[in-house]
C-alpha positions in Angstrom: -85.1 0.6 11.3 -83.8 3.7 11.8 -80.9 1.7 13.9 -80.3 -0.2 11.6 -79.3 2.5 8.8 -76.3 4.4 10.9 -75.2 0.8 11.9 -75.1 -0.8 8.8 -73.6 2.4 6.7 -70.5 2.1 9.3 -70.1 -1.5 8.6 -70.5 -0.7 4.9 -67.6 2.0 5.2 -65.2 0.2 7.8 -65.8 -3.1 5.1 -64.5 -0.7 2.0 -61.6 0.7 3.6 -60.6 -3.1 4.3 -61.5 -3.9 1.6 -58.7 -1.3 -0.8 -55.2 -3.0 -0.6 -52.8 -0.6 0.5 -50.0 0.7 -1.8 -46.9 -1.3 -0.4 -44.1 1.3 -0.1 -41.6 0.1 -2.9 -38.7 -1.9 -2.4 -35.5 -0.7 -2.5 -32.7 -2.8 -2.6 -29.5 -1.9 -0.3 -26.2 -1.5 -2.5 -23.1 -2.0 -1.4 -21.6 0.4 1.1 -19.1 2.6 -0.8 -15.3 1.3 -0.6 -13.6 3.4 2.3 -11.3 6.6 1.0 -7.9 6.3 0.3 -5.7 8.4 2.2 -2.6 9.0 0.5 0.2 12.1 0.7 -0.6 14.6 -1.8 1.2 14.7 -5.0 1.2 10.6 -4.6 -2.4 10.2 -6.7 0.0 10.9 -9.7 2.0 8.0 -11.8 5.4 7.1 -9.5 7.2 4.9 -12.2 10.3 5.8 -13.1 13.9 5.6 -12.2 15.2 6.7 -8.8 18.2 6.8 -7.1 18.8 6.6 -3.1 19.7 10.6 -2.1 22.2 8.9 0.4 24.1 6.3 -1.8 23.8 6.6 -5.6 24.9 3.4 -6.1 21.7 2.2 -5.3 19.0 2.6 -8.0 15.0 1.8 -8.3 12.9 1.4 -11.1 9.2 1.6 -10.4 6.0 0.6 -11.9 2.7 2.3 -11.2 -0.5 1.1 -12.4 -2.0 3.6 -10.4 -3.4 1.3 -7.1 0.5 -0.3 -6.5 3.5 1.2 -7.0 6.4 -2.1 -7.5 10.4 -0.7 -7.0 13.1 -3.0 -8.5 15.7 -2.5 -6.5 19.1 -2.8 -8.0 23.0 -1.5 -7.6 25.7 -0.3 -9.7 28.9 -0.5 -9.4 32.2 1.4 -9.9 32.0 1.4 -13.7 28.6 2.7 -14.0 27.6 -1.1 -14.8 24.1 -1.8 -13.1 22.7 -5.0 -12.0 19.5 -6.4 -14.0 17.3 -7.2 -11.0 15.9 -10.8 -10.4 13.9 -12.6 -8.0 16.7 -12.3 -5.5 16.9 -8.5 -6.0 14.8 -6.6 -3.0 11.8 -5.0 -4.0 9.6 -2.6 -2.4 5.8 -3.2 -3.1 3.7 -0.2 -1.7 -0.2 0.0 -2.3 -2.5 3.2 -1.9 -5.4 2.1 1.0 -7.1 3.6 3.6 -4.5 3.3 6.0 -2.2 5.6 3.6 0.4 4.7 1.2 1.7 1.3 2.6 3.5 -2.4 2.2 6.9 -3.8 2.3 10.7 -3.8 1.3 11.1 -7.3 0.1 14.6 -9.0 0.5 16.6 -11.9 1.5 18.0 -12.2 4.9 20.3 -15.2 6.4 19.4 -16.9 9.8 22.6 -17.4 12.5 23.4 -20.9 10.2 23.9 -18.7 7.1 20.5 -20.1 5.3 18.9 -17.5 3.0 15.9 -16.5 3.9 12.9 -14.2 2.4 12.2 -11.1 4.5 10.0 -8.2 4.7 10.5 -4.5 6.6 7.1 -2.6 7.0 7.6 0.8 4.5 5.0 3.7 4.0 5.1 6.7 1.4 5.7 9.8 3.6 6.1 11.9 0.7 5.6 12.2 -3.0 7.4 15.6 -5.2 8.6 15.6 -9.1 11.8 15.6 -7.3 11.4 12.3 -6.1 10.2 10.3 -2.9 10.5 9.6 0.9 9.7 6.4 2.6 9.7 5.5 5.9 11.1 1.5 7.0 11.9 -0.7 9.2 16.0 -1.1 9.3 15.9 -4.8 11.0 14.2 -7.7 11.4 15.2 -10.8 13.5 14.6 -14.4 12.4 15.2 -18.1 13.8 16.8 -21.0 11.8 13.8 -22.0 10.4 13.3 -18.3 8.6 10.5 -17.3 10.8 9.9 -14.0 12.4 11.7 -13.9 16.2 9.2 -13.7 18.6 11.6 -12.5 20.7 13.7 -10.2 18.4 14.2 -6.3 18.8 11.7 -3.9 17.7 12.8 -2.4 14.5 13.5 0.8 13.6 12.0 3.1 11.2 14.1 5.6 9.3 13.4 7.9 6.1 14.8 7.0 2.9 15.3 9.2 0.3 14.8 7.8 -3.7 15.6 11.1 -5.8 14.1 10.8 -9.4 16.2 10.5 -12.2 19.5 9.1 -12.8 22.6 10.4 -10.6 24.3 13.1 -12.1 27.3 11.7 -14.0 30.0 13.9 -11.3 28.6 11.6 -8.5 30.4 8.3 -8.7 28.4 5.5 -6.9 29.8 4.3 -3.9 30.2 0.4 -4.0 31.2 0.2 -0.7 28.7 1.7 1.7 25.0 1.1 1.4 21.9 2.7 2.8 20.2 1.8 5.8 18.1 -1.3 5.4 20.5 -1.5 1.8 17.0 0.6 0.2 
């Protein structure tokens, strides 16, 4: 009997430890990953709208709206008497967004195939820089298109050069020049 007792105490504890449930480890539910960081130039985190002018050729004005993710230029022109265009949907426009990549999008404007038809184009532009004073973007200058108004396989790679939009109005003793324009006319 004796046997019996050591035997039948380790059943009796190896039957109550199987017995307790264990304590599940609580559930925890994955969130989202958090949305990458935007890498922008500094001093572009603050509100860019306004009016602009092109450094190069004042005749060539922006007005920009900023609701603090994009940043959409109007792109418009005035002429020798001060008189400025209203801009339409024919107007180019420059639509840049703040992302991960950096301050980036597109000039938008209207190019013509070899058989003169109009067609809607884009030039890769980036924020380089962002001052009171005004700001500095980077584009293409060309694109080349087909007749059918698709992107040339075939066609050069463009060229990037800075542009220059100086806050503000001109100042009233710089007449605009009607007759040149800026590279990639922005």
């Amino acid at each position: 009997m004796h046997r019996v007792l050591p035997t039948l105490a380790l059943h009796l504890s190896v039957l109550s430890l199987t017995a307790c449930s264990a304590k599940a480890p609580p559930r925890t539910e994955p969130g989202p990953p958090p949305p990458p960081a935007v890498k922008i130039p500094a001093g572009c985190e603050q509100n860019q709208a306004g009016e602009y002018h092109h450094a190069g050729n004042p005749a060539f004005r922006y007005y920009g709206d900023d609701d603090g993710g994009t940043l959409s230029l109007a792109v418009v022109r005035a002429h020798d008497s001060e008189a400025v265009d209203a801009p339409d949907a024919g107007s180019p426009s420059i639509v840049l967004r703040r992302t991960p990549a950096g301050f980036v999008g597109e000039t938008r404007a209207t190019g013509f195939s070899g058989a003169g038809t109009p067609c809607p184009v884009t030039f890769p532009t980036e924020v380089l820089h962002c001052t009171d004073a005004g700001l500095t973007l980077r584009s293409a200058t060309s694109t080349s298109i087909d007749e059918d108004c698709r992107t040339a396989p075939s066609g050069a790679r463009g060229v990037r050069l800075e542009q220059v939009l100086v806050r503000g109005a001109p100042d009233a003793g710089t007449p605009p020049d009607a007759g040149s324009t800026p590279d990639a006319g922005t």
